[in-house]
BAROGU-55160 format. One record per residue: residue in three letters; x, y, z negated of N, C-alpha, C, O in turn. Coordinates in steps of 0.1 Angstrom, whole numbers, padded with zeros to 4 digits, always signed. Example, Ala and Ser with C-alpha at 12.3 -4.5 7.8 and 13.67 -1.06 7.14 Angstrom:
% BAROGU-55160
Ala+0132-0057-0078+0123-0045-0078+0132-0033-0078+0142-0033-0085;Ser+0128-0022-0071+0137-0011-0071+0129+0000-0079+0134+0011-0080;
//
This chain:
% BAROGU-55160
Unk+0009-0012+0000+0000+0000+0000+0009+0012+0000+0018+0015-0008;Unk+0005+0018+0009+0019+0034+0016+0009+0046+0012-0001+0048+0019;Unk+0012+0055+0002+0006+0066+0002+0013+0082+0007+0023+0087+0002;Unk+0006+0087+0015+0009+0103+0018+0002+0111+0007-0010+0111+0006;Unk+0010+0117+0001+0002+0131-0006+0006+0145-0004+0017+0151-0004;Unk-0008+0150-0001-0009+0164+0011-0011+0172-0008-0016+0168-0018;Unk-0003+0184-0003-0003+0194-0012-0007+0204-0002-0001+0206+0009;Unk-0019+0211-0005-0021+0224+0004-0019+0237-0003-0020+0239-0015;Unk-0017+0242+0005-0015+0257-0007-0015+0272+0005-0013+0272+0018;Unk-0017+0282-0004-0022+0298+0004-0015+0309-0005-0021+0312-0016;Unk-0007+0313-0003-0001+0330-0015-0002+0324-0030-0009+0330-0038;Unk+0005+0314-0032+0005+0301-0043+0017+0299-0048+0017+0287-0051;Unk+0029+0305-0049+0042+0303-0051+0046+0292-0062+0052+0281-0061;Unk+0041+0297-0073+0041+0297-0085+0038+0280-0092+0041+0271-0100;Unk+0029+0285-0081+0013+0272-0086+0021+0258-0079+0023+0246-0084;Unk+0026+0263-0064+0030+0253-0050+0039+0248-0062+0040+0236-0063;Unk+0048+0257-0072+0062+0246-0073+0061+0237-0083+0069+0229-0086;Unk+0045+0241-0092+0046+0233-0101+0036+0223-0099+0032+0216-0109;Unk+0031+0223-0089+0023+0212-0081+0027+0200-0076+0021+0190-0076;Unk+0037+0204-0070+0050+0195-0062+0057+0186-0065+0059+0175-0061;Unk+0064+0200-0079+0068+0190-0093+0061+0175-0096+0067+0165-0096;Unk+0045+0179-0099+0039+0168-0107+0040+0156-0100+0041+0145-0105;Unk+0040+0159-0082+0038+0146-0076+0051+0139-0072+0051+0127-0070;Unk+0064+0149-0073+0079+0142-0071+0079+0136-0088+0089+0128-0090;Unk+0071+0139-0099+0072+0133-0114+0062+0121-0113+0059+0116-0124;Unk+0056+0114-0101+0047+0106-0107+0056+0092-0111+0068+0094-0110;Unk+0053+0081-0115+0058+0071-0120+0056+0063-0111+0066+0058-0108;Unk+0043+0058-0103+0045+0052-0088+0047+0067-0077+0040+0077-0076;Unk+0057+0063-0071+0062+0074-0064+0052+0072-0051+0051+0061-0044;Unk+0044+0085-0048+0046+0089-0033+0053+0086-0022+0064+0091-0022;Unk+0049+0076-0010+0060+0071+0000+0061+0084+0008+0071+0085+0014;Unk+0054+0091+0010+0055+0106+0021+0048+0118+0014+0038+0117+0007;Unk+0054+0126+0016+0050+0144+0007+0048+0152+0020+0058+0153+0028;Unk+0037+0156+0022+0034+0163+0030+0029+0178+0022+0022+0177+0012;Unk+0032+0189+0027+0033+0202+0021+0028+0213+0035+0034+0218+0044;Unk+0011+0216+0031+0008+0219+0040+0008+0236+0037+0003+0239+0026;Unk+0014+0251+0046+0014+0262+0039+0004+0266+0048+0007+0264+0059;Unk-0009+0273+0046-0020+0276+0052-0016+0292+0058-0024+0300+0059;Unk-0006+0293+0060-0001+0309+0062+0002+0316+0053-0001+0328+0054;Unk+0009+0311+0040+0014+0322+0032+0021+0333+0039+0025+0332+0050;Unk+0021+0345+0028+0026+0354+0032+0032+0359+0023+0036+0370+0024;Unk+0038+0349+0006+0047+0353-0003+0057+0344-0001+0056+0339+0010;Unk+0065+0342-0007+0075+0335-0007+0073+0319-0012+0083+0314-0018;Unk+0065+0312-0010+0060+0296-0007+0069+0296-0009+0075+0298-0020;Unk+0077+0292+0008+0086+0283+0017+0098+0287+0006+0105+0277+0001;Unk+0101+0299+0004+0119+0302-0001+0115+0295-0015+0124+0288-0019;Unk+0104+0294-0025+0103+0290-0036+0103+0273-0035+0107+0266-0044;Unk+0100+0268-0025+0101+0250-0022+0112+0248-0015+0110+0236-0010;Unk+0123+0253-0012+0136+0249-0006+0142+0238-0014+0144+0228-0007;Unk+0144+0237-0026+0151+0231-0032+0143+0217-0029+0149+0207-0025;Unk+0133+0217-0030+0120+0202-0024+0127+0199-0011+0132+0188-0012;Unk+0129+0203+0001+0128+0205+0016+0130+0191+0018+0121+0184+0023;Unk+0143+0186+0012+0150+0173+0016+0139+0158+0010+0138+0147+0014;Unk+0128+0166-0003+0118+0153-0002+0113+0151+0001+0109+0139+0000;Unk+0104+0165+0012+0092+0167+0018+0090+0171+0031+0101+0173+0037;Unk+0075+0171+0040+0077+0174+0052+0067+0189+0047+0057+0189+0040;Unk+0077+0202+0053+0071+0212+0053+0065+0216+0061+0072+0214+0071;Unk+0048+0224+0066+0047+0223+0075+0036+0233+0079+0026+0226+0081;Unk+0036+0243+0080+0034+0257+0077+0020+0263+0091+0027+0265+0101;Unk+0010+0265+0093+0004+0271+0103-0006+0286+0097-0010+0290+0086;Unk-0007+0288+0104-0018+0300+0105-0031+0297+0095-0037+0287+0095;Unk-0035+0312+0086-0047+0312+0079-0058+0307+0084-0067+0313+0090;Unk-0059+0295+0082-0075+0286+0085-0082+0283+0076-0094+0279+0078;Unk-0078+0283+0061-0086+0276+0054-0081+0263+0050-0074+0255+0056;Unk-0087+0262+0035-0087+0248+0026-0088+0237+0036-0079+0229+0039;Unk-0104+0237+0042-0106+0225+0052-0092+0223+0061-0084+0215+0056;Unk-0090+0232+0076-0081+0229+0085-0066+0223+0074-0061+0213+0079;Unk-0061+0228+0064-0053+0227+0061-0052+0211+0057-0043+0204+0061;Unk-0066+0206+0046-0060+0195+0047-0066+0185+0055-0063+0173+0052;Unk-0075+0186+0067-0072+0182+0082-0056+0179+0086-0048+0170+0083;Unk-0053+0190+0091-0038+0192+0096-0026+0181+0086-0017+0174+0092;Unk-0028+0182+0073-0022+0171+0063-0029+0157+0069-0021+0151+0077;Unk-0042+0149+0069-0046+0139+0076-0041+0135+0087-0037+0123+0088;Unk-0040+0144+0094-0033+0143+0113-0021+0140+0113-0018+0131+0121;Unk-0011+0144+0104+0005+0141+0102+0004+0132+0090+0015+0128+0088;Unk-0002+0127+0084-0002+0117+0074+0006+0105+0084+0005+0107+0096;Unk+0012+0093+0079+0024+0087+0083+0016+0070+0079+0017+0059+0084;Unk+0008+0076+0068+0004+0061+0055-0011+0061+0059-0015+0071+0066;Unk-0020+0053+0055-0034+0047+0057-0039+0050+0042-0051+0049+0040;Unk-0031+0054+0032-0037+0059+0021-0033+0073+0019-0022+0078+0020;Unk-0043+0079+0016-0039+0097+0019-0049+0105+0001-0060+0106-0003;Unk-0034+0109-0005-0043+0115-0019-0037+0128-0017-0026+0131-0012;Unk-0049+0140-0024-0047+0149-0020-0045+0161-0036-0050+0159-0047;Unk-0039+0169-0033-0031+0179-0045-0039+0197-0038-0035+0204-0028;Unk-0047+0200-0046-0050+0215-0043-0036+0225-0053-0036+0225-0065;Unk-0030+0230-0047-0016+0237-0052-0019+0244-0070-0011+0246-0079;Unk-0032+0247-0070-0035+0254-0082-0040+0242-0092-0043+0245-0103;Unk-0040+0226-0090-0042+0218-0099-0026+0211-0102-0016+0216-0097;Unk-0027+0200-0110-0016+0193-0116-0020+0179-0113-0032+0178-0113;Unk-0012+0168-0112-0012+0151-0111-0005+0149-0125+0005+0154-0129;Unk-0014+0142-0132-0003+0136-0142+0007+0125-0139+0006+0120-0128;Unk+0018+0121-0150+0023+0112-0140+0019+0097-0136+0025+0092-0127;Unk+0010+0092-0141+0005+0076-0140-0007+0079-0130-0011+0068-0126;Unk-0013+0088-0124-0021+0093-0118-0019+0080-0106-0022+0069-0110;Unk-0015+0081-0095-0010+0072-0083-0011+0057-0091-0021+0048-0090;Unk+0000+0055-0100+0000+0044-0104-0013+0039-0109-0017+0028-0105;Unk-0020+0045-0117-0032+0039-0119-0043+0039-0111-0051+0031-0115;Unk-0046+0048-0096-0054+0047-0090-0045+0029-0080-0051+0018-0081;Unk-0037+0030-0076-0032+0021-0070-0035+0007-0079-0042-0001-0073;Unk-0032+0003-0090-0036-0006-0097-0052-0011-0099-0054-0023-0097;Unk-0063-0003-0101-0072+0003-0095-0079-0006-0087-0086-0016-0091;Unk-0076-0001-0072-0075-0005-0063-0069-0018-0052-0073-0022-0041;Unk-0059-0022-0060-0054-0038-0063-0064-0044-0066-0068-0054-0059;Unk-0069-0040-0077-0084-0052-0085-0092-0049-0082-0100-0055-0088;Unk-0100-0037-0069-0112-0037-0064-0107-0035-0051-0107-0023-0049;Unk-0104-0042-0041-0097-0042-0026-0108-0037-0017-0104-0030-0008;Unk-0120-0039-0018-0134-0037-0011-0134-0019-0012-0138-0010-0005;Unk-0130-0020-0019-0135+0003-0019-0123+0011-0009-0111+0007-0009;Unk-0128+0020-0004-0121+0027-0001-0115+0042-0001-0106+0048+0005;Unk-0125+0046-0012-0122+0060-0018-0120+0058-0035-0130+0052-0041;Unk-0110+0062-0042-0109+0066-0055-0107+0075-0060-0097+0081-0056;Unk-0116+0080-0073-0113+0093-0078-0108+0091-0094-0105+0081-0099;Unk-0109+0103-0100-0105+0097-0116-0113+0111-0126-0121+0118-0120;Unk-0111+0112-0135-0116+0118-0145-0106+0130-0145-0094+0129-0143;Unk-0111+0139-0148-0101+0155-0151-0099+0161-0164-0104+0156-0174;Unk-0090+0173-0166-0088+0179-0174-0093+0192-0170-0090+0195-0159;Unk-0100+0200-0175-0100+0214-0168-0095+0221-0184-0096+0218-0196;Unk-0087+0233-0175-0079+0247-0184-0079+0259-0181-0073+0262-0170;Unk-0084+0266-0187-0088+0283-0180-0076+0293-0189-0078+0297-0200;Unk-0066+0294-0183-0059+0305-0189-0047+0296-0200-0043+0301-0210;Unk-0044+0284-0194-0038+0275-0199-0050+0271-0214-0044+0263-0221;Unk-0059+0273-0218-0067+0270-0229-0078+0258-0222-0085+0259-0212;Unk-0076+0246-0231-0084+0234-0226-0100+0242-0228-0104+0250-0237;Unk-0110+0235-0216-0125+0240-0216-0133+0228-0215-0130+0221-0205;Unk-0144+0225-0225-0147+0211-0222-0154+0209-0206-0153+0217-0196;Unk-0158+0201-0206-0171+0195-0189-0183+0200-0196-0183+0202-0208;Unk-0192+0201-0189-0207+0198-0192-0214+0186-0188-0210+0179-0179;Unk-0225+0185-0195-0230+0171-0190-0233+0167-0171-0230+0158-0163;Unk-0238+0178-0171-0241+0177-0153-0225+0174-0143-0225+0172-0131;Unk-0214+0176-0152-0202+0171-0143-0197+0158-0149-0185+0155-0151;Unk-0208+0151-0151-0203+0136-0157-0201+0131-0145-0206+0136-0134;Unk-0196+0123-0146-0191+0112-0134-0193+0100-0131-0193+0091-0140;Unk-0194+0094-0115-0201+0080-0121-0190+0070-0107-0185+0074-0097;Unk-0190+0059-0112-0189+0046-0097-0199+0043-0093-0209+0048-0098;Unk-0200+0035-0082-0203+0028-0071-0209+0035-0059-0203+0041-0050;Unk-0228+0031-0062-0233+0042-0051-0236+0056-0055-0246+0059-0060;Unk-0229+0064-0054-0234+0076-0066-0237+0084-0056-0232+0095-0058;Unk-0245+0083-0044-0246+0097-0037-0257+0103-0042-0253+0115-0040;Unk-0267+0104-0045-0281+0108-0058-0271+0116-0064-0271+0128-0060;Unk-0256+0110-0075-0257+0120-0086-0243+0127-0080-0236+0133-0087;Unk-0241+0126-0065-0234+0137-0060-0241+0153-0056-0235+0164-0055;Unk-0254+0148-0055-0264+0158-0049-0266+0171-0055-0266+0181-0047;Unk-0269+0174-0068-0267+0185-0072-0255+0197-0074-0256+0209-0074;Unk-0243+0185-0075-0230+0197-0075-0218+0184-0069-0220+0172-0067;Unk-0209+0190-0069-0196+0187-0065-0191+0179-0075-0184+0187-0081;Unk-0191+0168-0082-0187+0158-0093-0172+0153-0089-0165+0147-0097;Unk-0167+0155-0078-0155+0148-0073-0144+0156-0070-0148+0165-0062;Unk-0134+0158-0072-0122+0166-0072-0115+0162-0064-0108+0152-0066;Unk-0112+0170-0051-0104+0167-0040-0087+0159-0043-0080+0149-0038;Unk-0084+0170-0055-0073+0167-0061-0068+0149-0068-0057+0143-0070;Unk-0084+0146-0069-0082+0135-0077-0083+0124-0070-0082+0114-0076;Unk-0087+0123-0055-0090+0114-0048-0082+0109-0043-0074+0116-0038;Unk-0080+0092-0041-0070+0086-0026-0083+0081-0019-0095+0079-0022;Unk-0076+0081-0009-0089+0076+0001-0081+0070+0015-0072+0076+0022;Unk-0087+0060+0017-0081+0053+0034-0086+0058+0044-0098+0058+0046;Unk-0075+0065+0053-0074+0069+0065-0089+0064+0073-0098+0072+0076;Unk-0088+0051+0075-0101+0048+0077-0113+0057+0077-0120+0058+0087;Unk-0116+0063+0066-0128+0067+0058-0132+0075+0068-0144+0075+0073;Unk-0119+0087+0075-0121+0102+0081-0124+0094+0099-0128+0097+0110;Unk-0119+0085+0093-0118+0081+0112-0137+0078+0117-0143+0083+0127;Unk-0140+0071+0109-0155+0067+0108-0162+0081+0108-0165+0087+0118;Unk-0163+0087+0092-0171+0097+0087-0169+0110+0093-0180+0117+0096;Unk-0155+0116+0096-0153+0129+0100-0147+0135+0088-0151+0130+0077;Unk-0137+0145+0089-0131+0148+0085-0132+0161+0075-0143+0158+0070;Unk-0127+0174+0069-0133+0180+0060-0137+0193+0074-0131+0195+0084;Unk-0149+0200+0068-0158+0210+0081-0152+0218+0078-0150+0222+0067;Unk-0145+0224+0091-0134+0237+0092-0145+0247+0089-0140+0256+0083;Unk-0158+0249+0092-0167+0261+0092-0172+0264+0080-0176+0275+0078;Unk-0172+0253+0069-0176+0263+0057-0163+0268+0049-0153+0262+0046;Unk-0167+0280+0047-0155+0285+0039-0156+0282+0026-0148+0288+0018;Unk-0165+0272+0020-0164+0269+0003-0176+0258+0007-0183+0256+0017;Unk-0176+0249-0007-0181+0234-0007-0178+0224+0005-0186+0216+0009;Unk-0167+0225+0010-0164+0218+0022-0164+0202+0014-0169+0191+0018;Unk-0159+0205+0002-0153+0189-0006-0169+0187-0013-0170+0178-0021;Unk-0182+0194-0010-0195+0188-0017-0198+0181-0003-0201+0169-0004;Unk-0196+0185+0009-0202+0184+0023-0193+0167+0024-0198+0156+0021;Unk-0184+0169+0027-0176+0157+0028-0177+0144+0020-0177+0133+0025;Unk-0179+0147+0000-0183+0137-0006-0195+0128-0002-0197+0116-0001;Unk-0204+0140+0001-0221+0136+0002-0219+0125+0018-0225+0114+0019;Unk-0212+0129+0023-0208+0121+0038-0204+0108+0033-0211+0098+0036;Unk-0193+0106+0026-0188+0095+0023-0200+0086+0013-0203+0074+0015;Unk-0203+0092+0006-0210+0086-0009-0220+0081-0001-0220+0069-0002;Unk-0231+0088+0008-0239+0080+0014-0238+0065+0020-0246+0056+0019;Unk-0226+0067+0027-0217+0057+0029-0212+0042+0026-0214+0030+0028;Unk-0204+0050+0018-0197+0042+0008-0200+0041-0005-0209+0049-0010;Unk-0194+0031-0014-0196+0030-0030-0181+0034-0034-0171+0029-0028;Unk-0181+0043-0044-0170+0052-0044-0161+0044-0058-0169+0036-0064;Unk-0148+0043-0063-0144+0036-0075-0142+0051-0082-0142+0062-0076;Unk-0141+0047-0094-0145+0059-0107-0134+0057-0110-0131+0048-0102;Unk-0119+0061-0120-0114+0060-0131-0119+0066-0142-0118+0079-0141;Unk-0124+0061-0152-0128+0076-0164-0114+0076-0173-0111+0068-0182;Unk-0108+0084-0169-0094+0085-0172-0087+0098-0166-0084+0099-0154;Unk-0085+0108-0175-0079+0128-0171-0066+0122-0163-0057+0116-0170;Unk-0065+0123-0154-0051+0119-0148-0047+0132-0135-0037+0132-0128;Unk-0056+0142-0136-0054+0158-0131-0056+0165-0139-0063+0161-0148;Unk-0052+0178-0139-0055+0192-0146-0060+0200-0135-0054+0204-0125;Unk-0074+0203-0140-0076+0216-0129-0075+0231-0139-0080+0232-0150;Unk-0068+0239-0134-0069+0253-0134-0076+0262-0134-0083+0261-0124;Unk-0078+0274-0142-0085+0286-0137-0079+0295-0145-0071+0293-0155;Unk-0083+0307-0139-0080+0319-0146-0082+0335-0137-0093+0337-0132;Unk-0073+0345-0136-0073+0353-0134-0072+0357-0119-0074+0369-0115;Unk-0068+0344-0111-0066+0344-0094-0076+0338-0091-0081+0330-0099;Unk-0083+0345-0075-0092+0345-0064-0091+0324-0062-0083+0317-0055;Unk-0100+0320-0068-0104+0302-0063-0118+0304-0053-0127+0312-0055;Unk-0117+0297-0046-0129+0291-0038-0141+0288-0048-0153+0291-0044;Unk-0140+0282-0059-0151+0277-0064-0159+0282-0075-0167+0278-0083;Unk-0151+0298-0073-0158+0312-0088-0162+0321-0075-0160+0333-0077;Unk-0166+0318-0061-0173+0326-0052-0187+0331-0057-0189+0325-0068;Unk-0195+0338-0053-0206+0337-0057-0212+0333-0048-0206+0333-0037;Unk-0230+0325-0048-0236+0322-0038-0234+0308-0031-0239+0306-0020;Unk-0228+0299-0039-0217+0288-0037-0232+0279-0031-0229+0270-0023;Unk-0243+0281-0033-0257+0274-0033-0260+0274-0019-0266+0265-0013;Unk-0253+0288-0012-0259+0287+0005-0248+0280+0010-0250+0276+0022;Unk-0238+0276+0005-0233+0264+0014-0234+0250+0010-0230+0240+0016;Unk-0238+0249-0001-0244+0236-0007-0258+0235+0002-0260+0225+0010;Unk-0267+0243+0000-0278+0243+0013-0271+0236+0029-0276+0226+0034;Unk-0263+0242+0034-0260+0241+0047-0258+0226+0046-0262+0218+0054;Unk-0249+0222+0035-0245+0205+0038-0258+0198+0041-0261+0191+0050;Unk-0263+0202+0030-0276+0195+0028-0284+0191+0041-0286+0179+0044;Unk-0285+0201+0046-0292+0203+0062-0285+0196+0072-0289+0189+0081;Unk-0275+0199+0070-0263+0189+0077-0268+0176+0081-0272+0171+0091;Unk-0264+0172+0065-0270+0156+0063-0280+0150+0066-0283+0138+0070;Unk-0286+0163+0063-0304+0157+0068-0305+0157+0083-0312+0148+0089;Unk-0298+0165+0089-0296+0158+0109-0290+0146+0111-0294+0138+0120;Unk-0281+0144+0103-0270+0133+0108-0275+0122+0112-0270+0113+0119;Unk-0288+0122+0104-0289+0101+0108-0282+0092+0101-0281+0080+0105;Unk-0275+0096+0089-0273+0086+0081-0277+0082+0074-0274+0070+0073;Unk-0289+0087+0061-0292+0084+0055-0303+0072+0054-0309+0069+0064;Unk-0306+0066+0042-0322+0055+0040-0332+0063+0039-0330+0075+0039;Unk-0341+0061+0039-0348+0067+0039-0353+0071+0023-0363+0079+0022;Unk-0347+0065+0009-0345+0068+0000-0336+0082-0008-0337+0089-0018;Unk-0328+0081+0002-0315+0093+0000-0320+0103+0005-0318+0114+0000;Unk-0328+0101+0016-0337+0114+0029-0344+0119+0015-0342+0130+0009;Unk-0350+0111+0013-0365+0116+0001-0355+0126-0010-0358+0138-0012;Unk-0344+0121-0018-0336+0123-0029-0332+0139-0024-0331+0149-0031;Unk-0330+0138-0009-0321+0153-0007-0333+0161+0001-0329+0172-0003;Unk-0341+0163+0007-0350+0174+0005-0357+0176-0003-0363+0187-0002;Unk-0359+0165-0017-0362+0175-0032-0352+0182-0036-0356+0193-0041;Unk-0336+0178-0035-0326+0190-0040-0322+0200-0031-0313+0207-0033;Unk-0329+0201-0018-0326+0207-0010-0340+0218-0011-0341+0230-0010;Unk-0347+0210-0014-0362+0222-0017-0359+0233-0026-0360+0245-0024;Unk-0354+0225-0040-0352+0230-0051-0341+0241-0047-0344+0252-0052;Unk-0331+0242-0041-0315+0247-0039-0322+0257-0032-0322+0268-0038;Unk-0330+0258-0019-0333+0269-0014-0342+0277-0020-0341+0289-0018;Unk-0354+0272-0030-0359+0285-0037-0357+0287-0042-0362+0298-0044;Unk-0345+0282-0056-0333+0292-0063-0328+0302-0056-0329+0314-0058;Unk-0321+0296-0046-0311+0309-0034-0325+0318-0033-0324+0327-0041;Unk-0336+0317-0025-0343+0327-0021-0349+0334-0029-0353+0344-0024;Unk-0350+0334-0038-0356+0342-0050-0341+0353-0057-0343+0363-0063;Unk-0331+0347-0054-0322+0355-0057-0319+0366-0047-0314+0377-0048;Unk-0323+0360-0036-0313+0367-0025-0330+0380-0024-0329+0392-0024;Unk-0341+0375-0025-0349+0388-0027-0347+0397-0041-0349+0409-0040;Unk-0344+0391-0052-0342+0400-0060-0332+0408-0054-0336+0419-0051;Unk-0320+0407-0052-0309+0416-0047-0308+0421-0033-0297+0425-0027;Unk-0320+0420-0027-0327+0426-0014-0318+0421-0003-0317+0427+0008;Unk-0312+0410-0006-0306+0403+0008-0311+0396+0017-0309+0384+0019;Unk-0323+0408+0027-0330+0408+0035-0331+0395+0049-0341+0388+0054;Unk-0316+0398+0053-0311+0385+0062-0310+0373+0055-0317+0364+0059;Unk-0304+0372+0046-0303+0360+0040-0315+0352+0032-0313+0342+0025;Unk-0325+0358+0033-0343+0355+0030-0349+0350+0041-0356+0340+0040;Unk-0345+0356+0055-0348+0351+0065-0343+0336+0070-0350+0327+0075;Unk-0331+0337+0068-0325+0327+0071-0326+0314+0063-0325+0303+0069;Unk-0329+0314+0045-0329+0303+0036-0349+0297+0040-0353+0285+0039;Unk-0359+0310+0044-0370+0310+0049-0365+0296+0062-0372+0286+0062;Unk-0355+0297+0070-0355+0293+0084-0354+0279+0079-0361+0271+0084;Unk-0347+0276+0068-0339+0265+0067-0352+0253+0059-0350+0241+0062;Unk-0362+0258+0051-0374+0256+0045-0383+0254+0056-0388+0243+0057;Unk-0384+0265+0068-0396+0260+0075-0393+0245+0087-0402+0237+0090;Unk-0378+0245+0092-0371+0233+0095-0375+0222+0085-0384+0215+0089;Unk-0372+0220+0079-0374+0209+0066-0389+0207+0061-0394+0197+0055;Unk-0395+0221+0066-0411+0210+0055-0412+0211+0044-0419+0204+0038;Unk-0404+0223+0036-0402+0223+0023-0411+0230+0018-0417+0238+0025;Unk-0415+0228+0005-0424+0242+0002-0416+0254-0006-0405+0253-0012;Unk-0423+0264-0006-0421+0275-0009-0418+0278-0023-0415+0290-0026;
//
């Protein structure tokens, strides 16, 4: 079992080197380091020199989270591909224990694990609604994002079938993509913190506001695709009913005129009620 691990990173110096760190510190080593720079414009590259000789650097133009770890996928070398967002951490057993894992359940193809989250280096607990579950969990993927890009391995395979992460949304790309897989597939769990996710005082994807109109879009998505049973159909235009008249009732309070019309468009498509 050959693993590539994609570190993506954007104006992240700081974060890129102690990201890097964790995965050149794991205890089963990474067979390929792929280091994807989404177009920095600080000093990344001069801050990861001393790495160069472990890693493949590999630098393009501002596209975004998605293209970037696309672009990591496409140069991946290995059929198992785990992925590192530059502002989280790998503990070190992290690999080793997804890979062991994975040994004793050979049938799965995607693995995630349990987290740590820290705001301002101060530990913050979870809430119940980010509990986490195995097997078929796409129902309790449906409300929010339960899966951490960071914390996942997953076989090449998976993107070849499903598709890969959607270059077009600029946030919840990793709710869009789970919901793709989970329908899919039956996912393996670790309940075991084997990442640290981060927060604090820098610009993240996932403290946007409005995060609901692109959790709507997936939704809609899905609901074209043709994948679903007709059990999961039923499951996701109740959360998708529910998702759009939260959004639209906001978006009229704060007189966001266009965007009333448009969450209206997505409702009268669907059959939803009001």
């Amino acid at each position: 079992m050959k693993i590539t691990a994609i570190l993506t990173t954007f104006n992240r110096a700081d974060f890129a080197y102690a990201a890097l760190e964790s995965i050149l510190n794991q205890k089963r080593q990474a067979d390929e380091i792929l280091v994807i720079d989404d177009g920095s414009t600080d000093d990344t590259e001069k801050r990861l020199t001393p790495f160069l000789q472990d890693i493949r650097y590999i630098r393009q133009e501002n596209l975004g989270i998605s293209a970037a770890r696309n672009t990591g996928i496409k140069n991946a070398s290995n059929d198992w591909i785990a992925f590192l967002d530059s502002d989280d951490l790998w503990h070190r057993k992290k690999l080793l224990r997804q890979v062991q894992e994975l040994e004793q359940y050979p049938d799965y193809r995607i693995c995630y694990t349990d987290e740590e989250w820290r705001k301002n280096g101060k530990w913050k607990n979870q809430k119940k609604i980010h509990q986490k579950y195995s097997g078929d969990i796409y129902e309790k993927c449906l409300p929010l994002c339960i899966i951490s890009a960071s914390s996942v391995i997953i076989h090449r395979s998976v993107f070849e079938i499903l598709g890969k992460f959607d270059e077009s949304l600029p946030a919840c790309e990793d709710y869009d993509i789970w919901l793709r897989i989970s329908a899919q597939l039956p996912i393996l769990y670790i309940p075991e913190r084997m990442i640290v996710k981060q927060s604090g005082d820098w610009p993240q994807l996932s403290q946007q506001h409005s995060l609901d109109k692109y959790r709507i879009i997936a939704l809609n998505n899905i609901l074209k695709n043709g994948i679903l049973s007709a059990e999961q159909k039923e499951a996701t235009q109740k959360i998708l009913e529910y998702k759009c008249r939260i959004y639209k009732l906001g978006c009229i309070k704060h007189n966001r005129e266009h965007d009333v019309e448009w969450v209206t468009g997505i409702q009268n498509e669907n059959n939803l009620k009001d």
